[in-house]
N, C-alpha and C positions, 0 to 999 in steps of 0.2 A: 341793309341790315337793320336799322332803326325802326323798317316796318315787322320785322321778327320780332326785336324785341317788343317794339307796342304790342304786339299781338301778345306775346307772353303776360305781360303787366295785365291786360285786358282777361287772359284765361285762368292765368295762378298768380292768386293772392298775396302768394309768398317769394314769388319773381321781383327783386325791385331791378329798373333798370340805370344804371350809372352813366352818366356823359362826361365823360373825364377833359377836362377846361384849360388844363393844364399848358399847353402847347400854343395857345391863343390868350386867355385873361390871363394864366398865371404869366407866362413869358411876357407882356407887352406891360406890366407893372413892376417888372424887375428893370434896375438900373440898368446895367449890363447888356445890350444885346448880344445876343449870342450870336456866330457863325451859321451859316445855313446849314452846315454839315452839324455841328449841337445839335440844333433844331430837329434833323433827320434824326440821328442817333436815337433821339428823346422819343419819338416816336415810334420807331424801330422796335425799341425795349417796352413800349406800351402795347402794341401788337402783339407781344409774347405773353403778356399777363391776362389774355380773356377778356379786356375788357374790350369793347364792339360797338361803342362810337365815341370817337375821338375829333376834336373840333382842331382842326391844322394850325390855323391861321388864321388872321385878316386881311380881306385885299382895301387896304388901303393905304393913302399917301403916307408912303417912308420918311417923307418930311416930316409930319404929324406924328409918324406911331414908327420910328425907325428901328421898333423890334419887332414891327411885321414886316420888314422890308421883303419883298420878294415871297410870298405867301403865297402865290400861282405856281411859281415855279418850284417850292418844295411839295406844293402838292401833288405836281406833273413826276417828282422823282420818288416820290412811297410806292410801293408795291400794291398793287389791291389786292386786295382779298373778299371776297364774297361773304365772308362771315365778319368784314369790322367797317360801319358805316363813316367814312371821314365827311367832315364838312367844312365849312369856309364863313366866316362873316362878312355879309355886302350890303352895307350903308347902301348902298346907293346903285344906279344901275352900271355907272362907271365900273366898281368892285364886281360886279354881277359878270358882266363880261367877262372880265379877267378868269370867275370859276366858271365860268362856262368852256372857256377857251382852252382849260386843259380839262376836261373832261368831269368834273365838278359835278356831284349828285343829289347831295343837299347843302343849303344854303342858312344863312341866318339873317335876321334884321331887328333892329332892337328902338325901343324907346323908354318910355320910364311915365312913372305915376305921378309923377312933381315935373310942372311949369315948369318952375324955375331951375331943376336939372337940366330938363330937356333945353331951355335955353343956353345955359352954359357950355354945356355938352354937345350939341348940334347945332345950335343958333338958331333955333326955331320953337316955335310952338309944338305942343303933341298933336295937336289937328294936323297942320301942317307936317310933322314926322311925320304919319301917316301916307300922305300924299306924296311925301319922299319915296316911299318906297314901294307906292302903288305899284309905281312902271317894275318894279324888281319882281312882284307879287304875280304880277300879269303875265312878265316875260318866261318868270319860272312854269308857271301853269301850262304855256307853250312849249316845253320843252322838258315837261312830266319831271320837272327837278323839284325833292321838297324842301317847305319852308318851316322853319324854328323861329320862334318869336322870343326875342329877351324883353321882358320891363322889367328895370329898374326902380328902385328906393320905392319899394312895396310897404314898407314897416314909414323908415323918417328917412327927411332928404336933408342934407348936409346944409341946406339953404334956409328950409323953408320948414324946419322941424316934420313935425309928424305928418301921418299922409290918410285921407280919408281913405277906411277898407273899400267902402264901396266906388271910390275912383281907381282902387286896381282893379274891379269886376268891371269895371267898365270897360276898360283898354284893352285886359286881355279879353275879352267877350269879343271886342271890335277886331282884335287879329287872328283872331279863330275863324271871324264870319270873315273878314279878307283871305281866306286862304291859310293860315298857319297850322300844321296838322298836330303840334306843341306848344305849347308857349311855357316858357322858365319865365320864374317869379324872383327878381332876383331881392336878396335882404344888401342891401349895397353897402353899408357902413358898419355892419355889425352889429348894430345897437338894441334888437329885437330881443323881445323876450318872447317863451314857449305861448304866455296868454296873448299877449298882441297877437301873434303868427297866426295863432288857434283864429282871431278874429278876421284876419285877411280870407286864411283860407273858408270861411265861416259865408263871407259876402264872396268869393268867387262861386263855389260847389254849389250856392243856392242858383245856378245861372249854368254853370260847365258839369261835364262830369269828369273825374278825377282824371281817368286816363289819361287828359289833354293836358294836366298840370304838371311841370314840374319845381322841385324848391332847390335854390340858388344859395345859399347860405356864405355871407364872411364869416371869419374867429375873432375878430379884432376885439373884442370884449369873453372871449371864452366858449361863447355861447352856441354856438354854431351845432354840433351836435345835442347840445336839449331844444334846438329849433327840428332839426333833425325829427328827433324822437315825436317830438308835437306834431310831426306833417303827420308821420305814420298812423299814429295812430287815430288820422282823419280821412287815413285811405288813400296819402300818395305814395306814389309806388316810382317816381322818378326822381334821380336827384345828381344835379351838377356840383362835380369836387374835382379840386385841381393835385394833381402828382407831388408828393414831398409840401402841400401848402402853397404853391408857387404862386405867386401874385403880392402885394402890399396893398395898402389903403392909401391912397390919394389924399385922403382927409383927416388919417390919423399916423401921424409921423411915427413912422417905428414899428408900427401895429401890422400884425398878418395879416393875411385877406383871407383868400377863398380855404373854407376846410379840403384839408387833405381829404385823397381817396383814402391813404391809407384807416385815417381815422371811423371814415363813414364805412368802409370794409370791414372794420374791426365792430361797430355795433352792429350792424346787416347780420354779418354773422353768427356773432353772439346771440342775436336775437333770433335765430332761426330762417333766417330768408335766403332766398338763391339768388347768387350774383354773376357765376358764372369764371369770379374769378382766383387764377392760382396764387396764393399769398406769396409764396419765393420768391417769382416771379416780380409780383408788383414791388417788393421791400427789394430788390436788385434794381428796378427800375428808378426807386426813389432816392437809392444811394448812388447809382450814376448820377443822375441829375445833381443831386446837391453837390458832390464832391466837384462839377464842370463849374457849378456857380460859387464855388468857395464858399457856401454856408450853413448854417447847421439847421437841420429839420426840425421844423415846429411842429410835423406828426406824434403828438405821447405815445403812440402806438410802435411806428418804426421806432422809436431811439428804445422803447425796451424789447423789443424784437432782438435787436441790434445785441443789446445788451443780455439779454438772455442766449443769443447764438454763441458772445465770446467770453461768458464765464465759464 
């Protein structure tokens, strides 16, 4: 399904397409892990709202990320559907397996724009992250499964401040040429503003052309939709956003993380673009979730949804 929609973003201008994160970054940054049966649920309820790729999980060690615990095997018990493309994150070729072994059609791999993330983070160089995940890159290619690229701290790295634009054009340039039919740009910390962004994407476009981009966006500073707005209007037409806000920052205590779908739904449409998806639908989806997690939605969107439904 993810090759529909690219093709859509590629033929109308006014298509964006959505990869709702929620189920994988937003879940695996919440305290709480949830039950697998949550998990499904949360899923289930996103299936109903249009939207048509949804990122499951991660297959990695439950030790490490024990809100991905078992992410093969919630993926084995969703329902397909030919119209909503699910995927899987696999570091590595270990995790690869794992989505292969139930049936797994696309895949993700990620690294980041800052050294010194990357080492934190995976304990390697970004050279070497590459090389990580060659055998992933190779193995998917043998078995006609696609690849999504995530980089990381595109704008500043929580380490090592600001990040040169033209070492994201680099990275994601090199995972495009390895095989990745996407690459997500991700703003890791929140801390971007609409002209930095403009600048990132400024040094990628001169190298990619848009279709292959998408933007990543935190809220942790508010900002997240006027990053938003600045992709568009540079002609990116994909953009990852997590259910009800789900996720936090690692580096700013307190702070939301990934923008809500509901919010990037709410300018999408305002602004005239096709997304594909039923509002009821997703504002049901987003107050399951929050009411399982016991907290309140950092969507402005859902809470006056909400609140304009029960006056």
């Amino acid at each position: 399904m993810s090759t529909v929609s690219n093709n859509l973003v590629r033929s109308n201008p006014n298509f964006v397409k959505i990869v709702e994160v929620g189920p994988r970054d937003g879940l695996q940054n919440e305290k709480t892990p949830l039950t697998l049966d949550d998990r499904r649920n949360l899923i289930l309820d996103l299936m109903k709202t249009g939207l048509k790729n949804i990122e499951v999980g991660s297959c990695v060690s439950a030790k490490w990320v024990p809100q991905m615990a078992d992410s093969d095997v919630l993926y084995s018990q969703l329902p397909q559907d030919p119209e909503i493309q699910f995927s899987l994150l696999t570091p590595n070729l270990k995790g690869f397996e794992s989505a292969l072994s139930v049936g797994c059609t696309e895949v993700a791999v990620f690294t980041a724009a800052s050294e010194s993330f990357t080492q934190k983070n995976i304990n390697c160089s970004i050279e070497e992250s590459f090389e990580k995940f060659a055998d992933v890159l190779q193995q998917a290619k043998q078995h006609d499964i696609k690849v999504r690229g995530y980089v990381s701290c595109i704008v500043d790295c929580p380490y090592e401040g600001a990040i040169d634009p033209q070492k994201v054009a680099e990275v994601t340039s090199k995972l495009i040429d390895l095989g990745c039919y996407e690459v997500s740009l991700g703003e890791t910390i929140g801390t971007a503003t609409p002209d930095r962004v403009a600048n990132v994407w400024n040094a990628c476009l001169e190298r990619i052309e848009p279709q292959f981009l998408a933007g990543h966006f935190h809220n942790t500073y508010g900002m997240a939709i006027a990053n938003i707005y600045q992709s568009l209007q540079q002609g990116i037409r994909i953009f990852d956003s997590s259910i009800a806000g789900l996720g936090g920052c690692p580096y700013a205590k307190g702070a939301s993380g990934n923008v809500s779908t509901e919010d990037l739904f709410y300018l999408l449409s305002k602004m005239g673009y096709e997304t594909g998806i039923d509002v009821n639908a997703l504002m049901q989806a987003s107050q399951n979730i929050s009411q399982i997690l016991q907290r309140q939605n950092p969507s402005n969107y859902a809470n006056a949804y909400w609140q304009t439904r029960c006056a």
